[in-house]
C-alpha positions as YAML, in Angstrom:
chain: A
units: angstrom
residues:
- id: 1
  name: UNK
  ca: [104.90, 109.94, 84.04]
- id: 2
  name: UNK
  ca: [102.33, 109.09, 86.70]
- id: 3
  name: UNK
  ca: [102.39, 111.45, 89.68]
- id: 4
  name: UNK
  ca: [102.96, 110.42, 93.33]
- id: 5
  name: UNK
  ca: [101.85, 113.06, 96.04]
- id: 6
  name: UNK
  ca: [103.81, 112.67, 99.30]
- id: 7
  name: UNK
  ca: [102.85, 113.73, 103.08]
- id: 8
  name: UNK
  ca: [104.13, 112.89, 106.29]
- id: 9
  name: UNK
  ca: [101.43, 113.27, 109.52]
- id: 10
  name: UNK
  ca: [103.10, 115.15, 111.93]
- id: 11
  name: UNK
  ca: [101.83, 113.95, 114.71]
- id: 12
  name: UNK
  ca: [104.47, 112.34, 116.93]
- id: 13
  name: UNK
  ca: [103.28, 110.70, 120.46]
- id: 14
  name: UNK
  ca: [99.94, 112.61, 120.09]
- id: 15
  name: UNK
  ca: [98.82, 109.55, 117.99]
- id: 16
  name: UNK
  ca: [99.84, 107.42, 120.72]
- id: 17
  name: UNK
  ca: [96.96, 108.65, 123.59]
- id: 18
  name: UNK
  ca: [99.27, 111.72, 124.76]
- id: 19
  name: UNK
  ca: [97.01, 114.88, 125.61]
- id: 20
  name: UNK
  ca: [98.48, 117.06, 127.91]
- id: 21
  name: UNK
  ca: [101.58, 119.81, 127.19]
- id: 22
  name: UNK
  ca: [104.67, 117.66, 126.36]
- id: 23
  name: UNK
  ca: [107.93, 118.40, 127.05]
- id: 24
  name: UNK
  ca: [109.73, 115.66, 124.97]
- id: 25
  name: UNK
  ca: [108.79, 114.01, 122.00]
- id: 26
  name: UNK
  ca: [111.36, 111.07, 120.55]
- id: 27
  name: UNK
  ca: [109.34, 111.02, 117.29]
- id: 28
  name: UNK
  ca: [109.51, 114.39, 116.72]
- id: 29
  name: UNK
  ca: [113.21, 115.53, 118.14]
- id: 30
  name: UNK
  ca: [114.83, 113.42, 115.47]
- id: 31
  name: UNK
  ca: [112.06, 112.55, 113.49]
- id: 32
  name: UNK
  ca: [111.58, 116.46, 111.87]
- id: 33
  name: UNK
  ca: [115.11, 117.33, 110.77]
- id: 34
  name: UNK
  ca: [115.60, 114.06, 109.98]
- id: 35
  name: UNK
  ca: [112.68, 114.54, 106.92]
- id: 36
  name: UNK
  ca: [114.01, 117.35, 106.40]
- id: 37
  name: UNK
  ca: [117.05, 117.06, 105.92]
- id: 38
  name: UNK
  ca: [116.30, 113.95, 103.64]
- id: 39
  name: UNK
  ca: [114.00, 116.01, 101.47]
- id: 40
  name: UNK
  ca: [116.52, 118.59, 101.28]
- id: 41
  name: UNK
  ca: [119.46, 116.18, 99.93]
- id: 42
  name: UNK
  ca: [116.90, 114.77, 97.52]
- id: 43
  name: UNK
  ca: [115.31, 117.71, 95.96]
- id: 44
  name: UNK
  ca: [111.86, 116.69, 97.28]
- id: 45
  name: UNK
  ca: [108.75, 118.62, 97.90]
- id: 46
  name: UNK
  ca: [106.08, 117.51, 100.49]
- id: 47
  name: UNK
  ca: [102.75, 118.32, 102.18]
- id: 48
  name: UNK
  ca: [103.13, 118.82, 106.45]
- id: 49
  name: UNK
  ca: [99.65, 117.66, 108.20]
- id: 50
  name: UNK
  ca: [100.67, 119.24, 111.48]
- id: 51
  name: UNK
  ca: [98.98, 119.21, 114.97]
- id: 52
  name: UNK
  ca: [97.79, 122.67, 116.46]
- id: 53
  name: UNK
  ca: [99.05, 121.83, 120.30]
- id: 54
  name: UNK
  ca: [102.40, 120.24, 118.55]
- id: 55
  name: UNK
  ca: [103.13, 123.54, 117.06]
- id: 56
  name: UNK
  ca: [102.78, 125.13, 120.43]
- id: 57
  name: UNK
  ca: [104.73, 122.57, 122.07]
- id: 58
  name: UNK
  ca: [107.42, 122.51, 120.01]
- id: 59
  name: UNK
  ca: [107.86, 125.08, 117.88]
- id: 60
  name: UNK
  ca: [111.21, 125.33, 117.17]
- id: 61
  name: UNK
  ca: [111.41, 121.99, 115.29]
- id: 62
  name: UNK
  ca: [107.91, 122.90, 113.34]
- id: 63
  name: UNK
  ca: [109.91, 125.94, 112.58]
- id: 64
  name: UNK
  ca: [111.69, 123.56, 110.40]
- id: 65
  name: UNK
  ca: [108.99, 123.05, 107.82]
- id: 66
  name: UNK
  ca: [108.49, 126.45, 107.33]
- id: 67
  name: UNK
  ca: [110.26, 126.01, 103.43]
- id: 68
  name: UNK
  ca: [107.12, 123.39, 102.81]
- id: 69
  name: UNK
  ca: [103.31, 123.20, 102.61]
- id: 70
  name: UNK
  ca: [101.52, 122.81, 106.14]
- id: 71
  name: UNK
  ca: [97.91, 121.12, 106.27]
- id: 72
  name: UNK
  ca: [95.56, 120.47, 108.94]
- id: 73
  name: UNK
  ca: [95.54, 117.65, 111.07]
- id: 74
  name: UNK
  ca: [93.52, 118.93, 114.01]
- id: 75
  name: UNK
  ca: [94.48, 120.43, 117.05]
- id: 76
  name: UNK
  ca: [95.00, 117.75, 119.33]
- id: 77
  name: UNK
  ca: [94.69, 114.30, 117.06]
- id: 78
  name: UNK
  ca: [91.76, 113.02, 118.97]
- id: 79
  name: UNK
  ca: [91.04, 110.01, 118.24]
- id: 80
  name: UNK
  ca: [87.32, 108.76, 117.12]
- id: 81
  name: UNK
  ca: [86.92, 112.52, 115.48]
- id: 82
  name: UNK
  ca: [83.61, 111.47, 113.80]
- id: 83
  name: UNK
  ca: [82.17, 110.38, 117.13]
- id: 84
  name: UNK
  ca: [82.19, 114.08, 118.50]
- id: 85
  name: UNK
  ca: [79.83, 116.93, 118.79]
- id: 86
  name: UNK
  ca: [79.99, 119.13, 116.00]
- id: 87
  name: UNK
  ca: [81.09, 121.95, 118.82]
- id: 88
  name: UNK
  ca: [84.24, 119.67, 119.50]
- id: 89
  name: UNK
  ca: [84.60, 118.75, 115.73]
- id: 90
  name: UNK
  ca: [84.60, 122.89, 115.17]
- id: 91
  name: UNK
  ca: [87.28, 123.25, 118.22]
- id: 92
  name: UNK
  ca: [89.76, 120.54, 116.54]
- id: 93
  name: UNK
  ca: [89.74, 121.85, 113.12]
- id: 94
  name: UNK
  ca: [89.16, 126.10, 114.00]
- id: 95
  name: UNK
  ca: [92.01, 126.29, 116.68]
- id: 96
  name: UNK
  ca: [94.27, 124.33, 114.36]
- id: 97
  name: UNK
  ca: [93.64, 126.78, 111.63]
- id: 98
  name: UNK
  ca: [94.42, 129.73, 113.56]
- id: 99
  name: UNK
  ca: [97.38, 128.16, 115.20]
- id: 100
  name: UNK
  ca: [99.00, 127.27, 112.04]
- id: 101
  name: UNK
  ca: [98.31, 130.67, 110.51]
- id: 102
  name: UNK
  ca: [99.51, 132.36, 112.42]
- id: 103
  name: UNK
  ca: [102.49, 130.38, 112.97]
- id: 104
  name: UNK
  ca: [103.67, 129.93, 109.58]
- id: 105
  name: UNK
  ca: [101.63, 133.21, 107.80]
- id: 106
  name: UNK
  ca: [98.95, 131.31, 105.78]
- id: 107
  name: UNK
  ca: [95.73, 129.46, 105.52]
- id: 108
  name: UNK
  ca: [96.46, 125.75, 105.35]
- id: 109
  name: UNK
  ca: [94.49, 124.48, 101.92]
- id: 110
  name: UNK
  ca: [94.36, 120.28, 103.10]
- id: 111
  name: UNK
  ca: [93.00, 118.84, 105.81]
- id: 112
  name: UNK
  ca: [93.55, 114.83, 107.01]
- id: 113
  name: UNK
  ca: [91.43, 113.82, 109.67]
- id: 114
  name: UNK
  ca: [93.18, 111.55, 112.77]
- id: 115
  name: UNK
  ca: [93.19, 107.95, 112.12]
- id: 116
  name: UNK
  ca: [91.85, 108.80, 108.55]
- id: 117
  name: UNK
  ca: [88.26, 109.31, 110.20]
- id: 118
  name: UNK
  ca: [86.18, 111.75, 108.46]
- id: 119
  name: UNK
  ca: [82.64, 111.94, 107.93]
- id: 120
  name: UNK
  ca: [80.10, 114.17, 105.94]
- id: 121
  name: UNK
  ca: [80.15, 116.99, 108.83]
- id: 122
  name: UNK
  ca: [83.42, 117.10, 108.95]
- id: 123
  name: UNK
  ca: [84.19, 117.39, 105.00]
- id: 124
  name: UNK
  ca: [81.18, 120.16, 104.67]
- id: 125
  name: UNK
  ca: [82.99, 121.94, 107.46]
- id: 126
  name: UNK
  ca: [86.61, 122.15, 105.97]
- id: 127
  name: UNK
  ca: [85.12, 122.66, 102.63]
- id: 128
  name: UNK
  ca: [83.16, 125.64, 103.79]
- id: 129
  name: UNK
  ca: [86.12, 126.74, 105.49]
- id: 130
  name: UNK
  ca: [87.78, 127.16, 101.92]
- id: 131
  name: UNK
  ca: [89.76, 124.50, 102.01]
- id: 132
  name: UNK
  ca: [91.32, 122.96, 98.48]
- id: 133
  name: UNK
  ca: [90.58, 119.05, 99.15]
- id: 134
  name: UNK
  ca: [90.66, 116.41, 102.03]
- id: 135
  name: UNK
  ca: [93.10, 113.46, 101.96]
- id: 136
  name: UNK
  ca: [91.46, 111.41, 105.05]
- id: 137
  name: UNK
  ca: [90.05, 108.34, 102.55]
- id: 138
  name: UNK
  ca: [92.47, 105.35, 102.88]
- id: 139
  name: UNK
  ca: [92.21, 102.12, 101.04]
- id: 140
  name: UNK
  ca: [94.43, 100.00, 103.14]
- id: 141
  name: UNK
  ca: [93.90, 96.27, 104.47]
- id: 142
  name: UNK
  ca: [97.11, 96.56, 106.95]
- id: 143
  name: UNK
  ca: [95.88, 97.56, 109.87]
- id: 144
  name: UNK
  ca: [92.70, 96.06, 109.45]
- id: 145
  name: UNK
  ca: [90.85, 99.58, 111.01]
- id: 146
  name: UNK
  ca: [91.87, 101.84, 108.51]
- id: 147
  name: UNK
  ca: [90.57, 99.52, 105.98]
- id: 148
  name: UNK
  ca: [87.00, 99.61, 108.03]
- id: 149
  name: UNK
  ca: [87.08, 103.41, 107.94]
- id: 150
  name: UNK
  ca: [87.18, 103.53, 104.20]
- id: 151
  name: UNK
  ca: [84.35, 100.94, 104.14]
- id: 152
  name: UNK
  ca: [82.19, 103.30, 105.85]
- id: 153
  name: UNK
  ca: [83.53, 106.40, 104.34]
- id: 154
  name: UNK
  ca: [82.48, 104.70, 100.53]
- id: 155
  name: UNK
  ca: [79.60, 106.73, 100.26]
- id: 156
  name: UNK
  ca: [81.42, 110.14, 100.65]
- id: 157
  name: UNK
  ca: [84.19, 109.15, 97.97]
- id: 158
  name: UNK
  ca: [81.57, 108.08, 95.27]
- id: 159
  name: UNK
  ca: [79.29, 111.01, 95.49]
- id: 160
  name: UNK
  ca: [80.86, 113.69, 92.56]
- id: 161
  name: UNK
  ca: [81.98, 116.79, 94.06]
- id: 162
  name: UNK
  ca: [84.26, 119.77, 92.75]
- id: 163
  name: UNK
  ca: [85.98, 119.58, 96.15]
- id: 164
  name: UNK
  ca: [88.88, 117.13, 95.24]
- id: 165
  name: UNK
  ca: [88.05, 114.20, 98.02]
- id: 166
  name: UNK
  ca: [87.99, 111.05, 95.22]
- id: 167
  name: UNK
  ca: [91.17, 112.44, 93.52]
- id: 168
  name: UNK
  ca: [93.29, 112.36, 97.73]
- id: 169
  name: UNK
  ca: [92.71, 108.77, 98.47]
- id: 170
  name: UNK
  ca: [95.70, 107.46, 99.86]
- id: 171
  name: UNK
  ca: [96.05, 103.70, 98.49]
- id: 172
  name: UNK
  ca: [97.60, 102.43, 101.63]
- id: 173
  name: UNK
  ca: [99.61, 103.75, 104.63]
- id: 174
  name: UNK
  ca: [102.95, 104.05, 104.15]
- id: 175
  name: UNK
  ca: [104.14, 103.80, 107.88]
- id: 176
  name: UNK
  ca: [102.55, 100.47, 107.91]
- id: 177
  name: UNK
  ca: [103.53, 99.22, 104.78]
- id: 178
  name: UNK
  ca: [106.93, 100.23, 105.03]
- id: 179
  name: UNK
  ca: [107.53, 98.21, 108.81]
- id: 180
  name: UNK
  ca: [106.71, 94.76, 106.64]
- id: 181
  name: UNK
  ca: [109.82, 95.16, 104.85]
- id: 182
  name: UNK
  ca: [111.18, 96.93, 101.61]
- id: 183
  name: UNK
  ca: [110.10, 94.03, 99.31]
- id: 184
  name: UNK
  ca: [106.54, 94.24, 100.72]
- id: 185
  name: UNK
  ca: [106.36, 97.87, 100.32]
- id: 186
  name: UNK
  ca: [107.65, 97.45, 96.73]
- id: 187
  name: UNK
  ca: [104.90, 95.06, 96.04]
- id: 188
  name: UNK
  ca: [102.02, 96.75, 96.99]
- id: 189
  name: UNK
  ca: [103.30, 100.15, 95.78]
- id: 190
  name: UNK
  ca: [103.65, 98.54, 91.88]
- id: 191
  name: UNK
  ca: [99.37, 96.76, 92.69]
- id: 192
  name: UNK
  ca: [98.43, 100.17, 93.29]
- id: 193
  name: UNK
  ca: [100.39, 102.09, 90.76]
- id: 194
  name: UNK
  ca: [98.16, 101.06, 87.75]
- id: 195
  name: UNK
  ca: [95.13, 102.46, 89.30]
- id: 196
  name: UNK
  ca: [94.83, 105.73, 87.04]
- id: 197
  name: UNK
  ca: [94.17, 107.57, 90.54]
- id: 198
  name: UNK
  ca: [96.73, 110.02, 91.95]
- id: 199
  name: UNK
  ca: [99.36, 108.04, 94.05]
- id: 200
  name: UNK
  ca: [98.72, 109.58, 97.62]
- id: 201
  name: UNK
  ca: [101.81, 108.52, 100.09]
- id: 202
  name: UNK
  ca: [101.32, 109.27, 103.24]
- id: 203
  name: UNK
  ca: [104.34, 108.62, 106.23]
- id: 204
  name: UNK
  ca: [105.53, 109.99, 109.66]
- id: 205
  name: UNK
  ca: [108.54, 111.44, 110.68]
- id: 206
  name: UNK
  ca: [108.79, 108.25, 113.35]
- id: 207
  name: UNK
  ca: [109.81, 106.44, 110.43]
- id: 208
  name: UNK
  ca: [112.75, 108.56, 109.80]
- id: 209
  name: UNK
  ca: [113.80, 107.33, 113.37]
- id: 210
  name: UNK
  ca: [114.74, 104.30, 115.50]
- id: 211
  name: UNK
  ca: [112.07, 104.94, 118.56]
- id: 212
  name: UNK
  ca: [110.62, 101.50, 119.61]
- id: 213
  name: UNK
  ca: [106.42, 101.66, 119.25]
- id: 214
  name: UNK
  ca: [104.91, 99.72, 121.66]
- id: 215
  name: UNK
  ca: [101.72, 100.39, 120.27]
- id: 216
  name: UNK
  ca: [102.92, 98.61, 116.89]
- id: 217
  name: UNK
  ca: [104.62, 95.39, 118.13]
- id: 218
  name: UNK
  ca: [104.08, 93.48, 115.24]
- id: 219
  name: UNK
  ca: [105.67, 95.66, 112.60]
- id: 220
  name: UNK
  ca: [109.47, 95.68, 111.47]
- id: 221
  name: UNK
  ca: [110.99, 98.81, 113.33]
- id: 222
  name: UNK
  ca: [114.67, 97.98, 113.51]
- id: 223
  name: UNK
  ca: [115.10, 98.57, 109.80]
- id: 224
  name: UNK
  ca: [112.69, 101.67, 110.00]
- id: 225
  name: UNK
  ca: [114.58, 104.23, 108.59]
- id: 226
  name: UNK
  ca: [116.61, 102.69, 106.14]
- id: 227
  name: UNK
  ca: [113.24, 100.87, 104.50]
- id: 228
  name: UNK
  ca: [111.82, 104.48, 103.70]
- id: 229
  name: UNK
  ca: [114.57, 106.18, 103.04]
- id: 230
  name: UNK
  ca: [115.04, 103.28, 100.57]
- id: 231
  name: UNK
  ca: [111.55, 103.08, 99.25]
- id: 232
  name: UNK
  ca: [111.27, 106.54, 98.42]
- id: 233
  name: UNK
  ca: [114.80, 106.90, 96.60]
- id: 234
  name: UNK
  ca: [113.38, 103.52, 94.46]
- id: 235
  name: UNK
  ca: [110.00, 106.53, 93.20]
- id: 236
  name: UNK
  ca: [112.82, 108.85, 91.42]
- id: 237
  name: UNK
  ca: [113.01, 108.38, 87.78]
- id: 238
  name: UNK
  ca: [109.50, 106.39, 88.03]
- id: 239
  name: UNK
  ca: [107.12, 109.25, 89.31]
- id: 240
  name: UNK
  ca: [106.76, 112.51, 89.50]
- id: 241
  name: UNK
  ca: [106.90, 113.39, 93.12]
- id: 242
  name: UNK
  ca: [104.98, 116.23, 94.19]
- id: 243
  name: UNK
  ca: [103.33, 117.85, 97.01]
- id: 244
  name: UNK
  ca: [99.22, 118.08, 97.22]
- id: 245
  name: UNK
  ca: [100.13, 122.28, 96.29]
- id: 246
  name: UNK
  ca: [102.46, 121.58, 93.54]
- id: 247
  name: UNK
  ca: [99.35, 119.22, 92.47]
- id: 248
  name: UNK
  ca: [96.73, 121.59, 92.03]
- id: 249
  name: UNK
  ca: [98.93, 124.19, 90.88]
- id: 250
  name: UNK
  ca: [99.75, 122.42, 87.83]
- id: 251
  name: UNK
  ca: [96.54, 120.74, 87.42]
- id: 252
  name: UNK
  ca: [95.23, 124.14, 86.88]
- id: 253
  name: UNK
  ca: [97.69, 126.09, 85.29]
- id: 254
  name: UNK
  ca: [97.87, 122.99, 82.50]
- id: 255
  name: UNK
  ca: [94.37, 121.53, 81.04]
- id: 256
  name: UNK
  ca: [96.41, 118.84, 80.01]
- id: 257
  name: UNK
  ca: [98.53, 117.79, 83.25]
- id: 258
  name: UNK
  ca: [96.35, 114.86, 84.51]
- id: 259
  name: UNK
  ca: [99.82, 113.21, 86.40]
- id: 260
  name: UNK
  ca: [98.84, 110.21, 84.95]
- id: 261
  name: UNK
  ca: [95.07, 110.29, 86.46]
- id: 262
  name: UNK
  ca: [91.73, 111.03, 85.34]
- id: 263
  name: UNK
  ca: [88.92, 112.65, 88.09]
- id: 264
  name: UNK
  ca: [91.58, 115.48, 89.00]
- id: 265
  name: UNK
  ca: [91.55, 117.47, 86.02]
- id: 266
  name: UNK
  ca: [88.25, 118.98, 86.46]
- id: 267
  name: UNK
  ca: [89.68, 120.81, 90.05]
- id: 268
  name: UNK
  ca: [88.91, 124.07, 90.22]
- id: 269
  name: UNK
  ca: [89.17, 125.64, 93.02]
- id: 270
  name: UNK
  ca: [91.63, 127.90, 93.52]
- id: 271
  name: UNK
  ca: [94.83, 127.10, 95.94]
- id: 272
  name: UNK
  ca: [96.08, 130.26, 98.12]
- id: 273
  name: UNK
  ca: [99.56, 130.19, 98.33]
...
């Protein structure tokens, strides 16, 4: 059965420009125990990429995802990461780090760079932080700037590493996908599926809500929440769904586990749990 690894950016109006302290945040008041209560009912593991300043912001509903993993996704979600000083690049993945450590009692093992925008600096600098992998790669045409981050980000995934990069691509982004409609969603999922890569998913908990994006006029939101909640219930029975710990957990524990890939057999380092 070929394995599908699922994550939800937590990143809520922090992807839409907001910098200061907020008070409110509509994607993440109903967004959160919304996803959680779906995985819950379902069964479902997952893999958190939380924001440091969220966490202190709100930390009563990133109390919630206390029961699941928690990775790095900076500490404010600024955007053009790779265009900073190495100083600021430090700041945005450090603080985060400590933050979430000490808010839910371990090291976060993934990291996902804002706007899926890593670069060589960045990857030496979570991977000599001890991280176990990146998941920042995206092959995705829809919209068109992811798919020109992963055009310039080629020579990072093709260079062999032991740190897991190649094996974390995510195929496409699921928020996106998912606001062009269910039978959309469906179609490029099955395109992607025969890749022998590990199926990377990778959502928001907007998607579990209703809140209008201005920012993303184009796409479908009206049927938001039923269209994932939909789309993922049509990946049970078909895939084994897994988060990126689960992953490496069984990948090493099991020579033979590949999850119905190739490259990510030969990880080996270590997860902290």
């Amino acid at each position: 059965m070929k394995t599908v690894i699922l994550s939800f950016d937590v990143d809520g109006e922090r992807a839409f420009g907001a910098r200061e302290k907020l008070t409110r945040d509509r994607f993440l008041e109903t967004g959160i125990p919304a996803v959680v209560d779906y995985l819950g009912r379902q069964g479902l593991d997952a893999t958190f990429f939380v924001v440091g300043r969220n966490i202190l912001d709100f930390p009563e509903l990133h109390a919630k995802l206390r029961p699941f993993e928690i990775g790095n996704h900076t500490h404010s979600h600024l955007h053009f990461l790779t265009s900073r000083t190495r100083a600021e690049k430090q700041v945005e993945v450090g603080e985060a780090h400590r933050i979430i450590k000490e808010f839910y009692g371990s090291d976060p093992v993934m990291f996902r760079a804002p706007d899926y925008q890593i670069d060589e600096e960045l990857f030496r600098m979570v991977m000599d932080m001890g991280y176990a992998g990146d998941s920042s790669l995206i092959r995705v045409l829809l919209p068109p700037r992811f798919f020109f981050n992963y055009l310039k980000q080629r020579k990072l995934a093709k260079e062999p590493r032991e740190f897991p990069l190649t094996s974390c691509v995510i195929p496409f982004n699921g928020t996106s996908i998912i606001s062009l409609g269910l039978r959309y969603a469906e179609a490029v999922l099955e395109r992607v599926s025969r890749s022998r890569d590990v199926l990377v998913l990778n959502f928001h908990p907007r998607d579990f809500t209703h809140a209008k994006i201005e920012a993303f006029g184009y796409l479908r939101r009206d049927k938001a929440v039923e269209t994932t909640t939909r789309f993922l219930d049509s990946l049970r029975g078909k895939f084994r769904i897994l988060s990126f710990r689960q992953f490496f957990e069984l990948s090493r524990q099991d020579s033979d586990f590949s999850g119905g890939v190739g490259r990510e057999r030969s990880v080996q380092r270590e997860v902290r749990t």
